[in-house]
C-alpha positions in Angstrom: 0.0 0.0 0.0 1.4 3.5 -0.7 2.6 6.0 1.9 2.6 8.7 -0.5 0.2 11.7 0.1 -2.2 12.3 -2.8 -4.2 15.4 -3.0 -7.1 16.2 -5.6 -10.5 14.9 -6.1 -11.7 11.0 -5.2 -10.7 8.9 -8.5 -13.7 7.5 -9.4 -11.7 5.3 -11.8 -10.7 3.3 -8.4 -14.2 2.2 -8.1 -15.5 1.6 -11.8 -12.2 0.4 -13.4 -11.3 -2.8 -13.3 -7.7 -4.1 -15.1 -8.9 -7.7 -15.1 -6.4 -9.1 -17.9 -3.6 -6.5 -17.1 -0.6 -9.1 -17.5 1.2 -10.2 -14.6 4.3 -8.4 -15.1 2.7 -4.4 -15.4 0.0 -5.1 -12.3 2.7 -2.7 -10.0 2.9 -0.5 -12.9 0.0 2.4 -12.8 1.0 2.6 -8.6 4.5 3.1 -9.4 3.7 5.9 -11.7 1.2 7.5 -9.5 2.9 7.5 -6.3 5.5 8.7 -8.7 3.3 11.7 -9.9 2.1 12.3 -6.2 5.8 13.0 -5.5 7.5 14.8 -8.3 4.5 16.1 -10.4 2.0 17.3 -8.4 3.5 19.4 -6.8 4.7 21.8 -9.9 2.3 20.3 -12.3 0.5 23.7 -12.0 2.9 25.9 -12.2 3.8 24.0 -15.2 0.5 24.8 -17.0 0.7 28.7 -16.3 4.3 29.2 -17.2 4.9 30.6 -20.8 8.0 28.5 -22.6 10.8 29.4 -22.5 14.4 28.0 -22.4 14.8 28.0 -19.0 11.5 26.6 -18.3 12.0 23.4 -19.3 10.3 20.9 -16.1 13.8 19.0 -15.1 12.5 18.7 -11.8 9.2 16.6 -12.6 11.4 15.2 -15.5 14.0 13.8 -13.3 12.1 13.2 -10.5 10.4 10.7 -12.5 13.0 8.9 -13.8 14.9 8.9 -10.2 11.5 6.5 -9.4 12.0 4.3 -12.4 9.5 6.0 -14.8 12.0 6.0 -17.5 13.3 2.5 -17.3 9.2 1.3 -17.9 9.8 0.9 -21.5 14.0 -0.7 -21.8 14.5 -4.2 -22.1 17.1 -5.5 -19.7 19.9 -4.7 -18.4 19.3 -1.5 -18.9 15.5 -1.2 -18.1 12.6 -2.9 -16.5 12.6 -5.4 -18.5 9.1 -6.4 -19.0 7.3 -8.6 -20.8 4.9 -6.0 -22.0 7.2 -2.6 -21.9 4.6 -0.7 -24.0 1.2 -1.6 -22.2 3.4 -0.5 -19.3 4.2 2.5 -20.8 1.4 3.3 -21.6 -0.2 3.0 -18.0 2.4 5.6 -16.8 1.8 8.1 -19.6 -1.9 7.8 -18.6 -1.1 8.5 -14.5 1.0 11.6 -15.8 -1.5 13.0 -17.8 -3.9 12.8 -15.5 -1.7 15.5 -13.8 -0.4 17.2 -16.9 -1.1 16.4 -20.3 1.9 18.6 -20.9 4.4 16.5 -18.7 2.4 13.3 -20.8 3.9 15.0 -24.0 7.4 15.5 -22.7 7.5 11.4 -21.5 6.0 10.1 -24.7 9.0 12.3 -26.3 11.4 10.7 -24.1 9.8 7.3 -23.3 8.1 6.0 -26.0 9.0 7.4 -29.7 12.5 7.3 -28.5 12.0 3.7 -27.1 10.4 2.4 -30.5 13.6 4.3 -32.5 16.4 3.5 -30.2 15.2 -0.2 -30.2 16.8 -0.1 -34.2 20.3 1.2 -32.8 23.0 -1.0 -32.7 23.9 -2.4 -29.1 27.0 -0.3 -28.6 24.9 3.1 -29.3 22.2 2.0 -27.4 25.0 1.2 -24.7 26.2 4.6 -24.5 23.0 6.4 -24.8 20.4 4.3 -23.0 21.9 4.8 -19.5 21.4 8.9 -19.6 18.0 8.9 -21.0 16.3 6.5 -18.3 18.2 8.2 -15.6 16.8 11.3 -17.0 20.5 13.3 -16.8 19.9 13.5 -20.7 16.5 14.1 -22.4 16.3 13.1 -25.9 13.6 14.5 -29.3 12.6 12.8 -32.2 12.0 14.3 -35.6 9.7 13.7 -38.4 7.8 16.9 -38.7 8.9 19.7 -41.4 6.9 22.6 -42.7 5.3 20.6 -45.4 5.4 17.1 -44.0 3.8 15.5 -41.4 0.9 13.5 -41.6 2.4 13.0 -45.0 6.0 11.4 -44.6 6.6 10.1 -48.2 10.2 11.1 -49.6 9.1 13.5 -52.1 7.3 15.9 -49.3 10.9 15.3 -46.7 13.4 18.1 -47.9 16.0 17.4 -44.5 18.1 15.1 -46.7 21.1 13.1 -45.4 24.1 12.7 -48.0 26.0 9.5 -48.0 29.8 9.9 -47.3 32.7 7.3 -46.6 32.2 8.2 -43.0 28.6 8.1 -42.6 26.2 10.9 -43.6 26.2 14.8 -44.3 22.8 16.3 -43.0 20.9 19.7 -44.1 17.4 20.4 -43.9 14.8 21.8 -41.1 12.7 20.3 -38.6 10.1 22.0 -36.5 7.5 21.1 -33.7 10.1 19.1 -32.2 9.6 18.2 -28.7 12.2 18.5 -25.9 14.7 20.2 -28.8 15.3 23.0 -26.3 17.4 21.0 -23.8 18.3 17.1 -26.2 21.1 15.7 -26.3 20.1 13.2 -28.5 17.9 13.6 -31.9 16.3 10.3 -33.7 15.7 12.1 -37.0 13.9 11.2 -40.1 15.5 12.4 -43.4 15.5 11.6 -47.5 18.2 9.7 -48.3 20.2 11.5 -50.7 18.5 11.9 -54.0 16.7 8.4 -53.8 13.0 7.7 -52.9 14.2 6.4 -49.6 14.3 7.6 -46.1 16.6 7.1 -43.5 16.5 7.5 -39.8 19.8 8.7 -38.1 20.5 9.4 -34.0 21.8 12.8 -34.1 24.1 14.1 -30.9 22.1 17.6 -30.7 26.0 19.2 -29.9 27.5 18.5 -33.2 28.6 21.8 -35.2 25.7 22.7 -37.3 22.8 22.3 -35.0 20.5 24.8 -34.6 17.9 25.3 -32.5 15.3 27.7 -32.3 13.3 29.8 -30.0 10.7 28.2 -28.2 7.0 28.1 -30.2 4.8 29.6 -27.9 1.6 27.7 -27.7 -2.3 28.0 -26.7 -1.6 25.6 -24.2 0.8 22.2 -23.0 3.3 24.8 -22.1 5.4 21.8 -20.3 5.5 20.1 -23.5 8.9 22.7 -25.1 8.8 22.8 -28.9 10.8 24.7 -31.3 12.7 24.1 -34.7 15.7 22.5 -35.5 18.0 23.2 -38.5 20.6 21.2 -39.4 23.5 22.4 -41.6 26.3 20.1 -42.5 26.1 18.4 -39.4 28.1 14.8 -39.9 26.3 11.8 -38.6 28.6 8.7 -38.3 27.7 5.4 -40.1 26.9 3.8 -36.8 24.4 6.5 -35.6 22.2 4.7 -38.0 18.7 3.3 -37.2 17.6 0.2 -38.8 18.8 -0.3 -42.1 20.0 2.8 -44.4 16.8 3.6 -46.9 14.6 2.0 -44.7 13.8 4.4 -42.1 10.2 4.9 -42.7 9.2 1.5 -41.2 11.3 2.6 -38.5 9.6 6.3 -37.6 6.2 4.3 -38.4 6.9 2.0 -36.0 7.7 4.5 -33.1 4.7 6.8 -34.4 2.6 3.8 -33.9 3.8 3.7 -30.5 3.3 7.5 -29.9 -0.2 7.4 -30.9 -1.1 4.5 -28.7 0.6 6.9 -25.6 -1.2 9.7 -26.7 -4.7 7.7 -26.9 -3.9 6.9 -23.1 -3.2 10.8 -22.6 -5.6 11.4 -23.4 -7.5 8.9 -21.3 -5.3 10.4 -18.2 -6.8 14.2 -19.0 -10.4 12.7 -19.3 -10.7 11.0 -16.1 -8.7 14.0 -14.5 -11.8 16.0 -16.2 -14.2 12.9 -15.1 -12.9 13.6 -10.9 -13.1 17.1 -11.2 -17.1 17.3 -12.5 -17.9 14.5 -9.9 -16.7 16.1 -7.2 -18.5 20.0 -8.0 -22.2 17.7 -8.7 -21.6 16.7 -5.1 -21.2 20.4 -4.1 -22.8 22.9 -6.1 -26.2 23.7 -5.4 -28.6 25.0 -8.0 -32.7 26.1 -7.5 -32.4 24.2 -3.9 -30.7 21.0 -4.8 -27.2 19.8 -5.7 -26.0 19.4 -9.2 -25.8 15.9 -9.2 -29.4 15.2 -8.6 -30.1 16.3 -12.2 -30.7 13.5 -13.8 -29.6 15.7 -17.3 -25.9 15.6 -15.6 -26.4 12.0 -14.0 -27.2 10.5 -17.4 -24.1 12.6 -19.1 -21.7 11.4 -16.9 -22.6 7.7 -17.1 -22.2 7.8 -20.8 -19.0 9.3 -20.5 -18.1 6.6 -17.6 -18.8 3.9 -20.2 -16.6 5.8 -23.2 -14.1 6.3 -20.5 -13.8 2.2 -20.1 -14.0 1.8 -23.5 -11.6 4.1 -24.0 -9.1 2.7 -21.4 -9.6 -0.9 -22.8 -8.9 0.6 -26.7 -5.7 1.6 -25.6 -4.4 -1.7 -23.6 -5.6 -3.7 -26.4 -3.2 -1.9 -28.8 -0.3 -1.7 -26.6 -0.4 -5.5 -25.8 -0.8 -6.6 -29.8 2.6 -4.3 -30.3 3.7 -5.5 -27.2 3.5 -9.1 -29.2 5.2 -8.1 -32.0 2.3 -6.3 -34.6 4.3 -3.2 -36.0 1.4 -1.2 -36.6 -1.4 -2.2 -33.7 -3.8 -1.2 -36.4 -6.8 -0.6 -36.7 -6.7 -0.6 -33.1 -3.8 2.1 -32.6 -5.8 4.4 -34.6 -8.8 4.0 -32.2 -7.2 4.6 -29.2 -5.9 7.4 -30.3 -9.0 9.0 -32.1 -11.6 7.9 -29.6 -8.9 8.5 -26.4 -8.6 12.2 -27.4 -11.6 13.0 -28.4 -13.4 12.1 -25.4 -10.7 14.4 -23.4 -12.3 17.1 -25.3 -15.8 16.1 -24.7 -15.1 15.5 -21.1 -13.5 18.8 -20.5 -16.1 20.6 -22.1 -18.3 19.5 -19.6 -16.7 19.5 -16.2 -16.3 23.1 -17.8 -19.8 23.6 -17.8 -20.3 21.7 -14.7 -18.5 24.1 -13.0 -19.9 27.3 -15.0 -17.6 30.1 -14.4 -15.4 29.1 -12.3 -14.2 26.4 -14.6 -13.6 29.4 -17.5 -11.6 30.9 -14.8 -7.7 30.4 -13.5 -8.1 32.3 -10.6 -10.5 34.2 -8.3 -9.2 37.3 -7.7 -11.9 37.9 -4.4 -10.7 34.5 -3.1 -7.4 33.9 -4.4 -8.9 30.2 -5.3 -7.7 28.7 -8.7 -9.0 26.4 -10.4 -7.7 23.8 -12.6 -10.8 23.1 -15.8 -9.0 25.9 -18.4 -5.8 24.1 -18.2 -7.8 21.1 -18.9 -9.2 22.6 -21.3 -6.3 24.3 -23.5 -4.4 21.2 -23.5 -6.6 18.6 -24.6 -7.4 20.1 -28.2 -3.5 19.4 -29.4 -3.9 15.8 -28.3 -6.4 15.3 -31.5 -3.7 17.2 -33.5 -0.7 15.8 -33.1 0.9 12.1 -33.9 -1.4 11.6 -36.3 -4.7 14.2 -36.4 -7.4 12.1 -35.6 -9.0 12.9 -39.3 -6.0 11.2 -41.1 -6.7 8.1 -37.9 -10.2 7.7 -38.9 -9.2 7.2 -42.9 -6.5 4.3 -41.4 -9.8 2.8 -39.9 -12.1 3.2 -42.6 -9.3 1.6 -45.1 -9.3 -1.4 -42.7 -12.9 -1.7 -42.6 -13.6 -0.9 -46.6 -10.8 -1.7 -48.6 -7.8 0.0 -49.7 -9.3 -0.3 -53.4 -12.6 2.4 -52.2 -10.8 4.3 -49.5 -7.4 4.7 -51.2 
């Protein structure tokens, strides 16, 4: 049983959640992470929120204070990791605990923990040897890179203009990437690029201190302020041939791979923001009163919630299921990757739109200046519309569903 203090609303999950074919070797997992989150998160997680970025804002203390409780070895096979049997499941349940505190702090682990997981898993065991041990510590925090200006959702070669040039040593890289998270303070980039003048791409571990690496000014964003982003341009930076991920040419199935990954993570984001959501609307129907009776007697509100109860299992189960089928060695997880990660964020949205209104005004609020009381719903609310945005806008998800479920031949 945990000694750690935990502060917040009741979680209702604890009483209508059930894991009842969570595999053996994760059952420690989600109290791990949340004791973790209790101790390291919770505490800054809201001054994380309301802090614009900036270089120097970047959360090291949540970020290491995580990975000093094992967060970051979740996803590593031995002997540098966990070692689980089901690393991304696992994963997976920790991203969820963190969001449930920050969605931002969600974005900065899935940068570190699970993209970079996927990639790294392509590296040759002496680069994984010298890298693996600073990124699970969290003494090093590493990006990954697909995103340009005109490519993302779309990552064929002709839409890629970062392009890595073949040399005797290895590889010559120019180009431009930008939305890339952690960039600000990596040491280490996985990086998708054109390979030369071919239809191919490659995939390349960058070290973010070579000469010719740029990076830019933080993007300043509507919300997941926690989650640093800004562009990095690359200008005759030299990449040796070991730095290579996977095969040379073949570095799309690698960045799909990881994406697929990501989007599984972010599906179980955003399940961690909507039950965060969930908690918070629970507890003001037990409190608020309205025309001489509390909120949660109306059965308009009792009938809302219980819907969103039931899309809030579904949504938990979508997730799990796609995490154990790449956990057993599918590459894509699809259709069911797609899923979690469409219905997942989505129903953050829809829940935080109605704690909002649950709370009226005071969930539109930050702070009361009468009172001093803040209040957590716009947070909520700002950072759960990027988590149907990015790895992989849940438009572009529901085509990969619909071409499982039509045919390639209608759909395209």
């Amino acid at each position: 049983m945990s000694t750690v203090e935990r502060t917040g609303p009741a979680r209702t999950q604890d009483r209508t959640w059930n894991d009842v074919f969570l595999p053996d070797d994760v059952a420690h997992v989600r109290e791990l992470a949340r004791d973790s989150v209790a101790r390291h998160l919770a505490p800054v997680a809201r001054q994380i929120a309301q802090t614009p970025e900036s270089r120097d804002s970047f959360p090291w203390e949540a970020f290491r204070g995580l990975a000093s409780d094992g967060c970051f070895a979740v996803p590593f096979p031995a002997p540098h990791g966990a070692g689980l049997d089901h690393p991304i499941l696992a994963t997976c349940i920790v991203t969820e605990e963190i969001a449930y505190e920050s969605s931002s702090m969600a974005g900065v682990y899935d940068g570190q923990c699970i993209l970079n997981a996927r990639c790294l898993s392509f590296a040759r065991p002496e680069v994984r040897d010298r890298v693996l041990p600073k990124l699970i510590s969290g003494e090093s925090a590493f990006s990954f890179a697909t995103t340009e200006p005109d490519a993302s959702s779309d990552l064929s070669p002709s839409t890629l203009k970062t392009v890595a040039r073949r040399t005797d040593s290895g590889f010559v890289l120019n180009g431009r990437k930008c939305w890339i998270t952690n960039s600000v303070v990596a040491d280490w980039l996985c990086v998708l690029c054109r390979d030369g003048d071919e239809q191919a791409m490659t995939m390349l571990l960058v070290d973010m201190h070579s000469p010719g690496v740029t990076v830019g000014e933080p993007d300043l964003k509507m919300g997941h302020h926690g989650q640093i982003t800004a562009d990095i341009v690359f200008e005759d930076v030299e990449v040796p041939a070991e730095n290579v991920l996977g095969e040379p040419g073949r570095g799309l199935g690698v960045a799909l791979a990881s994406l697929a990954a990501g989007r599984v993570g972010i599906g179980a984001a955003g399940v961690g923001v909507a039950q965060a959501a969930m908690d918070l609307a629970v507890e003001r129907l037990g409190t608020r009163q309205l025309f001489g009776k509390k909120l949660g007697e109306m059965q308009h509100w009792q009938y809302r919630l219980a819907e969103h109860a039931t899309h809030l299992e579904a949504a938990r189960s979508m997730y799990q299921k796609a995490a154990v089928r790449l956990d057993r060695g599918d590459r894509s997880g699809e259709p069911e990757a797609s899923m979690a990660k469409s219905f997942g964020t989505k129903l953050a949205n829809d829940l935080a739109r109605d704690a909002l209104q649950v709370y009226g005004g005071y969930g539109f609020a930050k702070q009361i200046a009468a009172t001093g009381e803040t209040f957590r719903l716009e947070e909520i609310y700002r950072d759960a519309k990027i988590l149907e945005i990015f790895e992989g806008a849940n438009e572009v998800l529901l085509w990969v569903i619909a071409r499982a479920l039509i045919g390639r031949d209608l759909t395209g």
